[in-house]
Every structure is written in structure tokens, then in C-alpha cells.
PLY file of the C-alpha trace (Angstrom):
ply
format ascii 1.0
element vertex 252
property float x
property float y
property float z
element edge 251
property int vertex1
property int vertex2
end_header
68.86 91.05 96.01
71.42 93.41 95.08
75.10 92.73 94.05
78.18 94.70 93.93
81.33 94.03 92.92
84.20 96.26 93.66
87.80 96.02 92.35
90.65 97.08 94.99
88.69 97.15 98.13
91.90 95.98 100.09
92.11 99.79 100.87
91.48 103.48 100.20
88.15 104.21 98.12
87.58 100.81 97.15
87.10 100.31 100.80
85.13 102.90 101.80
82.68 102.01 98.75
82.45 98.78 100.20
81.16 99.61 103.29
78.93 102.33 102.35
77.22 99.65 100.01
76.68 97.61 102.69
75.30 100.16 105.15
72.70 100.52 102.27
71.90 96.50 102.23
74.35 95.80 99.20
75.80 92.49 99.01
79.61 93.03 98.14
82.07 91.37 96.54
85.55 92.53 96.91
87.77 91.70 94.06
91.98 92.23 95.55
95.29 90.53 96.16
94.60 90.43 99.79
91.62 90.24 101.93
89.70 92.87 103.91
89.27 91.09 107.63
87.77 94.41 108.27
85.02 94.85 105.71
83.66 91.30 106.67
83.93 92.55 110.53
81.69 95.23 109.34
79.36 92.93 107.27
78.22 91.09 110.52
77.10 94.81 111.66
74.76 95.65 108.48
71.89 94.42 106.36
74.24 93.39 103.22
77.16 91.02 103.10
81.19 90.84 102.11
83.13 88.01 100.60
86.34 88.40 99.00
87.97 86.90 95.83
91.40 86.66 95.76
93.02 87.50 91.83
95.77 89.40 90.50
95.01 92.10 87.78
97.55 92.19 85.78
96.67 88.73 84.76
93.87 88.50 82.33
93.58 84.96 81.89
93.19 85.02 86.13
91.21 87.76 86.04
88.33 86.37 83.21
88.69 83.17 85.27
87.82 84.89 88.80
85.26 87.10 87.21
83.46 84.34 85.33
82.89 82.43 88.95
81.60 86.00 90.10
79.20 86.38 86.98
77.77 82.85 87.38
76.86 83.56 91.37
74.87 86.59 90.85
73.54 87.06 87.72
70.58 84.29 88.63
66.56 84.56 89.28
66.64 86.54 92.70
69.22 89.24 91.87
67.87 92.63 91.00
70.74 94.78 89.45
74.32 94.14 89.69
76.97 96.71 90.24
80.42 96.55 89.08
83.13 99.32 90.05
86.40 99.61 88.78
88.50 100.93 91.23
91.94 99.13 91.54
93.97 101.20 89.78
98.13 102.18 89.72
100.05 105.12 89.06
103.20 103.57 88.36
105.48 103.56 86.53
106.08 107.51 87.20
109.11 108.26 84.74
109.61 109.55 81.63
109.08 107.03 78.66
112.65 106.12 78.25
112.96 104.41 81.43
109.78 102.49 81.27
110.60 98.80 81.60
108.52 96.00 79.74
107.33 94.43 82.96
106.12 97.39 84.62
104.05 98.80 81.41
102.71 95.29 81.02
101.45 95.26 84.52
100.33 99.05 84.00
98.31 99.05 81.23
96.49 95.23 82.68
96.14 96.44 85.77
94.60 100.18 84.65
92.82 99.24 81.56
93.04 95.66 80.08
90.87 94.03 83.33
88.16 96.01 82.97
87.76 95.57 79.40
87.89 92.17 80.65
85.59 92.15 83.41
82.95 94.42 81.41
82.48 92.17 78.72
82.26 88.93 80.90
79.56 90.89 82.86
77.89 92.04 80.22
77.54 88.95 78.11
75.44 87.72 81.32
73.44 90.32 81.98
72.22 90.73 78.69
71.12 87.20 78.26
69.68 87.18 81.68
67.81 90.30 81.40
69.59 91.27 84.92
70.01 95.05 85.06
73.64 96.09 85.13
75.64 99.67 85.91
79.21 99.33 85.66
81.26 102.40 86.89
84.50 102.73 85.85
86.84 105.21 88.86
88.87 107.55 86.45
91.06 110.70 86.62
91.36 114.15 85.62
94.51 113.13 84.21
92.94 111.19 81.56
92.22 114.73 79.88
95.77 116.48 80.20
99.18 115.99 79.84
101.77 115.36 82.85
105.85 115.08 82.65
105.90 111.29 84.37
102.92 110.54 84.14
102.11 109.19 80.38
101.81 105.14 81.27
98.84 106.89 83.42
97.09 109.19 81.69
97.28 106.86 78.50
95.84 104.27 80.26
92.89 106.92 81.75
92.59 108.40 78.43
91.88 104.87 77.20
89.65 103.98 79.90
87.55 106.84 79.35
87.09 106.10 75.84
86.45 102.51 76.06
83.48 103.46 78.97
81.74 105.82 76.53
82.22 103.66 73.66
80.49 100.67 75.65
77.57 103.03 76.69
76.79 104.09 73.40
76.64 99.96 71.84
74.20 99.24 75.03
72.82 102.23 74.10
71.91 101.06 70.74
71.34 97.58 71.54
68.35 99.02 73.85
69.57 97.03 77.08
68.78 98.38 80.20
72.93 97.95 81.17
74.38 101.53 82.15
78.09 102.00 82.23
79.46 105.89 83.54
82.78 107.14 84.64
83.44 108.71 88.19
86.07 111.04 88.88
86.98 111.24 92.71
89.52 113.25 92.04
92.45 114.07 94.71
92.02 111.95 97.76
94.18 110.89 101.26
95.18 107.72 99.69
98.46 104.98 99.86
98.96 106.48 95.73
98.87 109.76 96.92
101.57 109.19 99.36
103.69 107.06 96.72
103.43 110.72 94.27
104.55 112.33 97.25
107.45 110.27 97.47
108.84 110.00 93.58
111.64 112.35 92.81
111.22 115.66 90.83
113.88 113.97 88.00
110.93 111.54 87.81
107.59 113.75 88.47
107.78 117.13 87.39
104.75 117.83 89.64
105.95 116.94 92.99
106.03 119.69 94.76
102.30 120.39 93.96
101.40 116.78 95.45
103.29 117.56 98.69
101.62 120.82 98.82
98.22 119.40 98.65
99.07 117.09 102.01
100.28 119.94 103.64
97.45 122.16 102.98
95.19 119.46 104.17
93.41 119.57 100.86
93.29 115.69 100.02
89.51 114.63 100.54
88.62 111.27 103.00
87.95 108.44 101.03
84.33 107.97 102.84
83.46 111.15 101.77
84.25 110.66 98.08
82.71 107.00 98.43
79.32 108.86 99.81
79.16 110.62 96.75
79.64 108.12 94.09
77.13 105.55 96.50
74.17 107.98 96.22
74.60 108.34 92.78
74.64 104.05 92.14
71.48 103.86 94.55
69.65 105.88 92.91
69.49 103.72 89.99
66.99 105.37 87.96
68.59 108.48 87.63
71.62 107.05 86.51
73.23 108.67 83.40
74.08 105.98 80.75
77.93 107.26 79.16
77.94 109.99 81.78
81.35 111.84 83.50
80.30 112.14 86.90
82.84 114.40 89.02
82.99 114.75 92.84
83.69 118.32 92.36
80.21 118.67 91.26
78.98 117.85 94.43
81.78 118.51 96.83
0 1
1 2
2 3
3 4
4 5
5 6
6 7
7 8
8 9
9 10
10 11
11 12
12 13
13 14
14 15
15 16
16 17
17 18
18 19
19 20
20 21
21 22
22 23
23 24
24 25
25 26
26 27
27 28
28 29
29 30
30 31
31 32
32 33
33 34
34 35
35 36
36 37
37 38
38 39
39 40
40 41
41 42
42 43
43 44
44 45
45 46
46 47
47 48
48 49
49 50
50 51
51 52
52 53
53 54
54 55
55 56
56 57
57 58
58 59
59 60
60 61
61 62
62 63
63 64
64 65
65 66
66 67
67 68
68 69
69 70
70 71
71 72
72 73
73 74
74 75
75 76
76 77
77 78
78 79
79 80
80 81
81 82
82 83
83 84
84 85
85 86
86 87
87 88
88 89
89 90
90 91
91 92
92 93
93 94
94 95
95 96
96 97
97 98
98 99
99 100
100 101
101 102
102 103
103 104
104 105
105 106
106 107
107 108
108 109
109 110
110 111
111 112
112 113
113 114
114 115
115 116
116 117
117 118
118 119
119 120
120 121
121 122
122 123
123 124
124 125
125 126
126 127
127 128
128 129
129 130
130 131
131 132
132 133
133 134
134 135
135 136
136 137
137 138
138 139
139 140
140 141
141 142
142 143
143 144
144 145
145 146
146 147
147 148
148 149
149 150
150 151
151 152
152 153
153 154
154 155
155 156
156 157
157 158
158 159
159 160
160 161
161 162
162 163
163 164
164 165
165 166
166 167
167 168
168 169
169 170
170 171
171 172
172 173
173 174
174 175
175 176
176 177
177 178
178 179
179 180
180 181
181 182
182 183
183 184
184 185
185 186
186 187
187 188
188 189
189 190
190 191
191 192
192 193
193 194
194 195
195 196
196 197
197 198
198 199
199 200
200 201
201 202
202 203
203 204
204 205
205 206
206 207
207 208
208 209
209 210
210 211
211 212
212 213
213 214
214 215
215 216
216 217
217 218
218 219
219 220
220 221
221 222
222 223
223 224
224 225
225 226
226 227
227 228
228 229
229 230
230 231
231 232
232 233
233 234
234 235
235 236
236 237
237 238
238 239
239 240
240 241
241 242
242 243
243 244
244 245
245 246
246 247
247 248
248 249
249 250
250 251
């Protein structure tokens, strides 16, 4: 059997992951504040499965808790590989340093980067004494690579995230597993963050009026169409990079 568990599913590309992996047989586990009634609809309809886990991100003692359950379900004698996507993810707060408030950086930097260090170890430590292949795929930005006025919780926390990916490839890597872990850039999408960029105020987001261009131009990308991408690089396994960048724009 096949396993994959998906952070964010609740909406956007975490949900149109989950549905494509089921399509393909995948037995998913969504990972979100609030449950998908329509992804387990859908599950009736395929091959695979859907059950959700309720947990809130920004809480890592929740979060290793939740995850832990997960990792003791599926890493056991049937499973085949596991999958593990992080794609919940938050773009605020957009300011300028100076206004940042403790709170909201807290729940930032959990949120963006502290769970999936989290959730990538926890998995890891069972796959690697189970022998249970596992490809974790961290969802990152192009943002991560530049600078941008508003954004610097954000692209510190991609930056990071980045880093932390490759770094992780290169120990299982070393340690010979057969554990892959790659970063996937779905760059700009019709999604509920691109309409809260849209809405932040130039004082705030230097950018703005580039955002609000890209809706009117029609050039934001369906999240089933970036989620097709990403799915036929996970299913075909073999082929999978270990520590590799893969970009929709390559394909797309």
C-alpha cells in the first residue's frame, strides 16, 4: 500500500494534490485545522482513501504529537513507500520588520518552517528503522532566493526551508537510506494567499500592484494543474531526484 500525507489540504494545492493522489490509488492523509468533507466525498469515487487529522501548526508540541500517531499507522509490514508533502504554508505577516509582532513571527516561522523540521525527523526516524521507503517534498517559493520589501518573515522562512531540505538529502544521502527528500516550486497560482497579497496595502507590500496585475492578466495557474505536475513527478518514484529543486516552470 501506498501512503501520503499532505499538510494544508483544507484548500488550494494541498487539495488538489490530494485528490490527484487518490485518482492514482494513494491513500491520503490530510494534515489541517479543518476538514475536507469534499476530499472524502471524492475518496468513495477512487481506488485510494482520505482521512483527516485535525492539528494546528504553529504548535510543535501538537504537531510531533499528531504526526507521531500518523508515523505509527503507516510505517508497518504492508506499506510500500510513504509520501510526505509540505504544503501548509503562510505569507503573513506582510510588513516591514518594524511592525512585526511577537505572536505573528512565532506563528510564521512554526507554521512555514519549524513543523516540517518537525514532521521530517519524526518520519524519518521510522522509516529508517523500518526499512519503509520515504520521499518527503517540501512546497517552496521563488522567494526563498530574492529579496522583497514586506516580505522578509517569508522569504527567511523559504530561504530556511530550502536549506534545511538539501541539508537533510545530503545526511540520507550519506547514511545510504533509500529516503529522498526534494523541494517543489509551484510557483504563482489562483490561490486564497494570492488573493490576501492582492489585498495588503502598498505602505505594506511594495509589490502590489504586480500581484493585482497577475489576476487581471489571468496569469495565476489552477491549482490541479500545478498538483498534476508535482503528482507525476512523486509516482514515478524511481526517477526521483534525492536534494533536487524541481520547478513547475520546467514543465509548464
Amino acid at each position: 500500500m501506498k501512503y501520503a500525507v499532505i499538510t494544508g489540504t483544507s484548500r488550494g494545492l494541498g487539495e488538489s494534490i490530494a485528490k490527484l493522489l487518490m485518482q492514482q490509488g494513494i491513500h491520503v492523509i490530510g494534515v489541517a485545522r479543518h476538514a475536507n468533507k469534499s476530499l472524502k466525498k471524492l475518496a468513495q469515487e477512487t481506488t485510494g482513501s482520505y482521512q483527516d487529522y485535525a492539528c494546528n501548526l504553529a504548535n510543535g508540541e501538537e504537531t510531533e504529537k499528531i504526526f507521531s500517531i500518523i508515523a505509527d499507522q503507516l510505517f508497518k509490514k504492508q506499506t510500500d513507500i510513504v509520501y510526505l508533502i509540505h504544503n501548509a504554508g503562510t505569507v503573513n505577516p506582510i510588513n516591514t520588520a518594524d511592525k512585526h509582532t511577537v505572536e505573528s513571527l512565532n506563528s510564521h516561522v512554526h507554521v512555514n518552517l519549524i513543523a516540517p523540521m518537525i514532521t521530517t525527523g519524526v518520519f524519518l526516524k521510522k522509516a529508517n528503522k523500518t526499512k519503509i521507503p520515504l520521499i518527503v517534498t517540501s512546497v517552496t517559493s521563488g522567494a526563498a532566493d530574492r529579496s522583497v520589501y514586506g516580505w522578509s518573515a517569508y522569504c527567511g522562512t523559504k530561504a530556511g526551508l530550502n536549506r534545511y531540505t538539501t541539508s537533510v538529502a545530503l545526511e540520507q544521502d550519506q547514511l545510504a537510506t533509500s529516503n529522498k527528500v526534494i523541494l517543489f516550486d509551484p510557483s504563482i497560482m489562483d490561490t486564497d494567499m494570492q488573493e490576501e497579497i492582492r489585498s495588503t496595502s502598498k505602505e505594506a507590500f511594495q509589490d502590489v500592484d504586480k500581484f493585482q496585475k497577475y489576476k487581471e492578466e489571468d496569469s495565476l495557474r489552477d491549482t490541479d494543474t500545478v498538483a498534476n505536475v508535482l503528482v507525476d513527478i512523486l509516482m514515478d518514484s524511481e526517477n526521483v531526484v534525492n536534494g533536487e529543486y524541481y520547478s513547475v516552470k520546467d514543465v509548464l
